[in-house]
SEKE-86403 format. One line per field, with one value per atom (N, C-alpha, C, O): residue in three letters; atom name; x, y, z; chain. Coordinates in pm, whole numbers, plus 32768, in hexadecimal, padded with zeros to 4 digits. Layout:
<nodes>
residuo = [ala/...];
atomo = [CA/...];
c1 = [X/...];
c2 = [Y/...];
c3 = [Z/...];
cadena = [A/...];
</nodes>
This chain:
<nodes>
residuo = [unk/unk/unk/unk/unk/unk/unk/unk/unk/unk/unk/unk/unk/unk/unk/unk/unk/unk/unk/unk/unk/unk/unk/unk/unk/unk/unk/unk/unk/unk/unk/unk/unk/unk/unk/unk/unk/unk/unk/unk/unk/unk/unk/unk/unk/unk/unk/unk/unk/unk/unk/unk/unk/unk/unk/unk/unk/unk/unk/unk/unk/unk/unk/unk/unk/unk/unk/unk/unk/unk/unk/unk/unk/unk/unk/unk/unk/unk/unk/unk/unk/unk/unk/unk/unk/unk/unk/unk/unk/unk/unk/unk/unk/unk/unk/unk/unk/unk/unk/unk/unk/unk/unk/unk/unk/unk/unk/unk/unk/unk/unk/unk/unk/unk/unk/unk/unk/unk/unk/unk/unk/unk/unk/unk/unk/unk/unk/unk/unk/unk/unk/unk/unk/unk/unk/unk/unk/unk/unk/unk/unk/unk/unk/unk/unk/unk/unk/unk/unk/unk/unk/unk/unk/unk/unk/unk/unk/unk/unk/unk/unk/unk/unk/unk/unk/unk/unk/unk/unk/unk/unk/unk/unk/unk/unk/unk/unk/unk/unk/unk/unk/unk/unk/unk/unk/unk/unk/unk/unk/unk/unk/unk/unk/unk/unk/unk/unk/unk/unk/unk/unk/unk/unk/unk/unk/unk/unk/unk/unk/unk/unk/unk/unk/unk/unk/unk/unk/unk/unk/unk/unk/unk/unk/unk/unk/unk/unk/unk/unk/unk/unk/unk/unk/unk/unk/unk/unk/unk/unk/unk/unk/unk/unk/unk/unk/unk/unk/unk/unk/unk/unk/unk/unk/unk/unk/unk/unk/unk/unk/unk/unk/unk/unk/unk/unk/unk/unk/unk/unk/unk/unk/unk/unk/unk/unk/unk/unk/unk/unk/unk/unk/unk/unk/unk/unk/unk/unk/unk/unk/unk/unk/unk/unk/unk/unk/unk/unk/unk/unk/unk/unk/unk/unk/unk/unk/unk/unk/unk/unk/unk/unk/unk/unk/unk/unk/unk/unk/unk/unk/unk/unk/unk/unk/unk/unk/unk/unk/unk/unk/unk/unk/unk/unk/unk/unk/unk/unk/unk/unk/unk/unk/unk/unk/unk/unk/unk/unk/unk/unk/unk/unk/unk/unk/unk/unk/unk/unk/unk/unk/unk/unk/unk/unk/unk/unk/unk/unk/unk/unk/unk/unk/unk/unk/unk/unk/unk/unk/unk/unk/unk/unk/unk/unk/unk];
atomo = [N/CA/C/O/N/CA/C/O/N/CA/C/O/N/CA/C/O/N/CA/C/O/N/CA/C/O/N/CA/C/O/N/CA/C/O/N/CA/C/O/N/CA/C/O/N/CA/C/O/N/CA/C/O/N/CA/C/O/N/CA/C/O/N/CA/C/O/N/CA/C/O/N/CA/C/O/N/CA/C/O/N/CA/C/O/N/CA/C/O/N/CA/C/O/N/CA/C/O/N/CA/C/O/N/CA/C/O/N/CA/C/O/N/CA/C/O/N/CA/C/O/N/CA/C/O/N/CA/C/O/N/CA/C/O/N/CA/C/O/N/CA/C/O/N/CA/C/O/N/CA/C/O/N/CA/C/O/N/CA/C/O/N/CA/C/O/N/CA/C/O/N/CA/C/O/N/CA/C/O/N/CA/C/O/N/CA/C/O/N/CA/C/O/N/CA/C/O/N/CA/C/O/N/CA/C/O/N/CA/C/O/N/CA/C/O/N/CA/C/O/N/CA/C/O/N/CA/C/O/N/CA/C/O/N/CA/C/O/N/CA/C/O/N/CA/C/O/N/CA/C/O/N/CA/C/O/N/CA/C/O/N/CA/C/O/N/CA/C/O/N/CA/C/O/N/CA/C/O/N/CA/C/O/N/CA/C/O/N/CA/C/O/N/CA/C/O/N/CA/C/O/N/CA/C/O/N/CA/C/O/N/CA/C/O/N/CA/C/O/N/CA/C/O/N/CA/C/O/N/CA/C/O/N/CA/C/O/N/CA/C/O/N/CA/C/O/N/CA/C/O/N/CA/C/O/N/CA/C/O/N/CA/C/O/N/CA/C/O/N/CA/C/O/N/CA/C/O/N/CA/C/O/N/CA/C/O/N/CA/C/O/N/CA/C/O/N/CA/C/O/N/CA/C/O/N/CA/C/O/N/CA/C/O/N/CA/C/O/N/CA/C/O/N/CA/C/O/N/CA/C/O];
c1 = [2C3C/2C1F/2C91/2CB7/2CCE/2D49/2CE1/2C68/2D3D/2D34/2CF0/2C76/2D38/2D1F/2C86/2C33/2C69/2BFB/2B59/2AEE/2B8F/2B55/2B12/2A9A/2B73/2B84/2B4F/2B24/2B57/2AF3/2A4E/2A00/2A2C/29B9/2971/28FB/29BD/2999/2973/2902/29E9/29BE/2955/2903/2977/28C8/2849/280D/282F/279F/27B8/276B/2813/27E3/27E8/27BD/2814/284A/289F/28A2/2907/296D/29FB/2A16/2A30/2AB0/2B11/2AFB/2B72/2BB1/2C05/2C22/2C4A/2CBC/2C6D/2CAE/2C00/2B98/2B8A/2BAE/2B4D/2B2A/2BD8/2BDC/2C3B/2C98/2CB9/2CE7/2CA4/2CD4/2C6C/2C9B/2BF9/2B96/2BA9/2B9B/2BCB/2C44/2C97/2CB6/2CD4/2D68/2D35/2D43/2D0E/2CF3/2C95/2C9E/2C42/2C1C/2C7C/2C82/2CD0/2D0F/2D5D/2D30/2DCC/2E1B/2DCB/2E15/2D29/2D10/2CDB/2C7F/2CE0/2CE2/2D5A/2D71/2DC9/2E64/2E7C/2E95/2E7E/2EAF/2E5A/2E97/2DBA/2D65/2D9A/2D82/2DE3/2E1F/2EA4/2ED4/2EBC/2F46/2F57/2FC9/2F01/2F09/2E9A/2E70/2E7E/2E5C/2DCE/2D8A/2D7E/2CE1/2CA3/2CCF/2C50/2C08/2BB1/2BB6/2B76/2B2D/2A85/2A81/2A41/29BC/296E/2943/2945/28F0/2892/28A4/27F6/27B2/2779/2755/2781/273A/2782/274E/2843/289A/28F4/2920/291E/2989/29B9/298F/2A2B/2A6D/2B06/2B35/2B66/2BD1/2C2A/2C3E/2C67/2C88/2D01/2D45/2D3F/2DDF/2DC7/2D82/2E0B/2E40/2EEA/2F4B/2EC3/2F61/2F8D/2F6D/2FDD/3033/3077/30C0/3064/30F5/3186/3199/31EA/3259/325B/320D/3293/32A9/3347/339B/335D/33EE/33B5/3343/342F/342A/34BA/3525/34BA/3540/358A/3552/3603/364F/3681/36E7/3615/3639/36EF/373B/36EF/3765/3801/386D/37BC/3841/3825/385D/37C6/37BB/37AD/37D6/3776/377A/36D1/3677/36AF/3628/3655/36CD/35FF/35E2/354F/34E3/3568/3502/34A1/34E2/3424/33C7/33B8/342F/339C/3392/32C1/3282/328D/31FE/3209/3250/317E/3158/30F2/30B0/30CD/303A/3036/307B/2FBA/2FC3/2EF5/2E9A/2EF8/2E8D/2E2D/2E52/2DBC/2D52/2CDA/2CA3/2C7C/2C32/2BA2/2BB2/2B2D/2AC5/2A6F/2A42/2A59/29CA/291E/28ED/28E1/285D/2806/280C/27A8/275E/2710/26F8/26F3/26AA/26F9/26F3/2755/27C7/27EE/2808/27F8/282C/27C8/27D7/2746/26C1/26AD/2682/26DA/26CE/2738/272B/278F/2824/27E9/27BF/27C7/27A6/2755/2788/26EB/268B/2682/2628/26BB/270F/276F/2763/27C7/284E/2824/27B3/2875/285C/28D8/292D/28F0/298B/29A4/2962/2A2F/2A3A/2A87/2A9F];
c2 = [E5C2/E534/E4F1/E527/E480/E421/E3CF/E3E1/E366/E2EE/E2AC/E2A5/E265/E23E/E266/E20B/E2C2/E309/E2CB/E2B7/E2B7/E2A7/E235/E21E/E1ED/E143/E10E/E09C/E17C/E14B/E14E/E0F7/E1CA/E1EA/E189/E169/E175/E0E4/E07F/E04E/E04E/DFF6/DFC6/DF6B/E01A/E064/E04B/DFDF/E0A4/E0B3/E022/DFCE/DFF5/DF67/DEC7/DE61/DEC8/DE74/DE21/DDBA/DE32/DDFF/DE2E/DE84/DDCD/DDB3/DE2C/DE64/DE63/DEDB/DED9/DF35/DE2D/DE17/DE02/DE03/DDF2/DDC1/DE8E/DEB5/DED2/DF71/DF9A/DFE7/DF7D/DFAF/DFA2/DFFF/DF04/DED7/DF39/DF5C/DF56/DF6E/E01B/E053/E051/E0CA/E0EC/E161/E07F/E099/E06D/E0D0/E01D/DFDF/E066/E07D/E0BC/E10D/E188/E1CE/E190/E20E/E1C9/E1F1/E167/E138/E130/E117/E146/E108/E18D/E179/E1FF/E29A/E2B1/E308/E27D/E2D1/E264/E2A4/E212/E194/E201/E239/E215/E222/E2E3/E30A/E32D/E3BB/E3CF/E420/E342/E311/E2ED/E2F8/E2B6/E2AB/E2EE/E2CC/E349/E424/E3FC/E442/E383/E3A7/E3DB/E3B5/E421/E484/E3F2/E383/E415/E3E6/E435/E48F/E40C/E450/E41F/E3B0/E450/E3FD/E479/E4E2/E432/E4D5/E4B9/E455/E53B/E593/E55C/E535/E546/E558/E5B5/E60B/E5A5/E5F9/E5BB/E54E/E60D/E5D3/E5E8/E654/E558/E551/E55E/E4F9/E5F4/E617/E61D/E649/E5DB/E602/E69E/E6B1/E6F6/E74A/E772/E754/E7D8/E7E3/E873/E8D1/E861/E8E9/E918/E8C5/E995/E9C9/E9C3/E9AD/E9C9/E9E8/EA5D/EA9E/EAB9/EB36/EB5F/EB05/EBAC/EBF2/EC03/EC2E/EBCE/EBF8/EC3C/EC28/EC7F/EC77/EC34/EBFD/EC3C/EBF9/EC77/ECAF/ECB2/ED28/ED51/EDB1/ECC2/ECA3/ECC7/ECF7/EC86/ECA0/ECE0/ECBA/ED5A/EDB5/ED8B/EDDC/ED0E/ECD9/ECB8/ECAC/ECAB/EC86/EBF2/EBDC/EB91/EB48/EB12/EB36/EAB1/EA80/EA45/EA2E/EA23/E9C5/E961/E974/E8DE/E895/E8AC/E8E2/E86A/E85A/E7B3/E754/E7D7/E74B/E763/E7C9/E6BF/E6A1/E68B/E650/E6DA/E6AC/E690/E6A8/E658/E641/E6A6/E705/E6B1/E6E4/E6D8/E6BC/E6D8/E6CA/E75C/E7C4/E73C/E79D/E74C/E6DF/E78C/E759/E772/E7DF/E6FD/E717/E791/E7A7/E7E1/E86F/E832/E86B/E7AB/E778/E79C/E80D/E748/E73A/E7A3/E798/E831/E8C5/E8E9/E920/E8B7/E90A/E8E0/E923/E854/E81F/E83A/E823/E866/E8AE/E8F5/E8FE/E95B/EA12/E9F2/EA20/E9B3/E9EA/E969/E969/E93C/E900/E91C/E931/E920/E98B/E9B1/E9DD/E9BF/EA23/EA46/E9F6/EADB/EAF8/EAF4/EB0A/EAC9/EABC/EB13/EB21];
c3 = [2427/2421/23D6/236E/23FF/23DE/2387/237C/2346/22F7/235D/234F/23EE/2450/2473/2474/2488/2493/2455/248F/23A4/237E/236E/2362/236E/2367/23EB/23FB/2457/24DE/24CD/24F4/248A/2468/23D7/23CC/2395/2329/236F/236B/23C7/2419/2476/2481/24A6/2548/24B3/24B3/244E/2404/23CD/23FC/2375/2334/2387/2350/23EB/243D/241E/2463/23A5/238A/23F2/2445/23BB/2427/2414/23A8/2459/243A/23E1/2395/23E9/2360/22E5/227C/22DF/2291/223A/21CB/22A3/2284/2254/21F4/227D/2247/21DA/2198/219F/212E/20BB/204F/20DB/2086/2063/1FF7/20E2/20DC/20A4/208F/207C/205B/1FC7/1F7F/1F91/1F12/1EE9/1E70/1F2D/1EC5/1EA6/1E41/1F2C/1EFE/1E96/1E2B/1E7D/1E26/1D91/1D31/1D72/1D03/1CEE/1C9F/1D05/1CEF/1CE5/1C91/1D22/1CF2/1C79/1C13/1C6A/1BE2/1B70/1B15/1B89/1B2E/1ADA/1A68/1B4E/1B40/1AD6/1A86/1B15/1AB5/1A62/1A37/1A1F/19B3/1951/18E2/1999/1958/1953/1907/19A2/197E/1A23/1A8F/1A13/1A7D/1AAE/1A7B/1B04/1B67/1BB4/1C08/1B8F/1BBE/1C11/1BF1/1C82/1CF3/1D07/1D44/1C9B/1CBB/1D53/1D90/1D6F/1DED/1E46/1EAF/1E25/1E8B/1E66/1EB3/1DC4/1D88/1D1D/1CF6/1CD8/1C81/1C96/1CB8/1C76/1C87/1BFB/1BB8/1BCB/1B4D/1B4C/1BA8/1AB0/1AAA/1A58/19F4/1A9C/1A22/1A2A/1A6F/19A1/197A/196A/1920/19C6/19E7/1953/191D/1911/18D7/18E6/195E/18AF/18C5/18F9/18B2/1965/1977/19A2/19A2/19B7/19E5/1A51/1A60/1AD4/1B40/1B91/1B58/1BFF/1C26/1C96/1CF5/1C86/1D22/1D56/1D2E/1DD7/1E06/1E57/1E54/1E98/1EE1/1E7D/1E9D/1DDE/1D9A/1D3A/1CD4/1D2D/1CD5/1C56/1C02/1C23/1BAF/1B67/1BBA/1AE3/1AAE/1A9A/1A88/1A9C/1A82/1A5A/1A89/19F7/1983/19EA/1A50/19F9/1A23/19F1/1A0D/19AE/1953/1961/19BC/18DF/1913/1934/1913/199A/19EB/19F0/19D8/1A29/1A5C/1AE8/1B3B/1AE8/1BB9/1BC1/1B71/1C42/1C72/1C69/1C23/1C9A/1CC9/1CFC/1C92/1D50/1D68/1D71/1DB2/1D27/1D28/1D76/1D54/1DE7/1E1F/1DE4/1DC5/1DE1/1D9B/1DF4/1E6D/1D7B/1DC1/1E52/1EBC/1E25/1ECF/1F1B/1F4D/1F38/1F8A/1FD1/2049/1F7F/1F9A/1FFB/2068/1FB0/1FF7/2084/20E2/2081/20F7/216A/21E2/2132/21A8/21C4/2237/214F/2157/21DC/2242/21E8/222F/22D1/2324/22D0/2349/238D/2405/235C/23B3/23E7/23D0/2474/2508/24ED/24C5/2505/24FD/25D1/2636/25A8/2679/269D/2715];
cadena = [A/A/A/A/A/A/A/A/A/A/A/A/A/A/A/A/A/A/A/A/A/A/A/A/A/A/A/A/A/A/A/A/A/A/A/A/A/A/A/A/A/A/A/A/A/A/A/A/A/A/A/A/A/A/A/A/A/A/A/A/A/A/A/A/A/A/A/A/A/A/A/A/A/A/A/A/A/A/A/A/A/A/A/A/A/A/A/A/A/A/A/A/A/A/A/A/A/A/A/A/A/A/A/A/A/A/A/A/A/A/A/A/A/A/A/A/A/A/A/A/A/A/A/A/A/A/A/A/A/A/A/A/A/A/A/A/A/A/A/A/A/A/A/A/A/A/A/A/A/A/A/A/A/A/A/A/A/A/A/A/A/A/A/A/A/A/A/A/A/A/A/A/A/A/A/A/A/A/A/A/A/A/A/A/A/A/A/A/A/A/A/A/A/A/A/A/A/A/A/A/A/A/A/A/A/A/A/A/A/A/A/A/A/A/A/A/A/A/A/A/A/A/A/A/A/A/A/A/A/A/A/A/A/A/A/A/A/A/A/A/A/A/A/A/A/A/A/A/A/A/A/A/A/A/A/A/A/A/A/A/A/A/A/A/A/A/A/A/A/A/A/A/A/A/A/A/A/A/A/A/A/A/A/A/A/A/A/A/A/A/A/A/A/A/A/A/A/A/A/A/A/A/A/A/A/A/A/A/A/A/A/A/A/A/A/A/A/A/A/A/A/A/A/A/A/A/A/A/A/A/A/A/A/A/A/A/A/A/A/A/A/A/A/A/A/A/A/A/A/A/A/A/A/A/A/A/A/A/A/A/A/A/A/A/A/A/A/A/A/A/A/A/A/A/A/A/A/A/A/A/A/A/A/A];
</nodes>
């Protein structure tokens, strides 16, 4: 499923307009990445949770030039889906 996708199906259930479902699209994903960015998590129970965490520094290598190099630590995204959510894949999925 696309963005497109989704923003059809917003549209079709609420009967808002598609530029209308997009904007409302786009404004939530943007107010989950603003809200990541500036390091606070995000919780939507019994969809998931949208978490910053933080990587260590580690040593890695450059296989190509035989060399170690440093990792720096960072923060990256994440997402945990709520136990509903899981339960509700788990037991829906058709594998094809």
């Amino acid at each position: 499923m696309t963005k497109a996708d989704i923003v059809s199906n917003i549209a079709d259930e609420t009967g808002l307009d598609r530029t209308e479902a997009l904007r409302a699209v786009e404004s939530f994903m943007n107010s989950i990445k603003s809200s990541l960015a500036d390091g606070n998590n995000v919780y939507l129970r019994g969809f998931g949770s949208f978490v910053v965490k933080e990587r260590a520094e580690k040593t890695g290598r450059n296989i190509s030039k035989n060399t170690t190099i440093i990792i720096p630590a960072h923060n990256i995204p994440s997402f945990k889906p709520a136990k509903t959510f899981v339960d509700e894949v788990k037991h829906k999925v058709k594998v094809k």
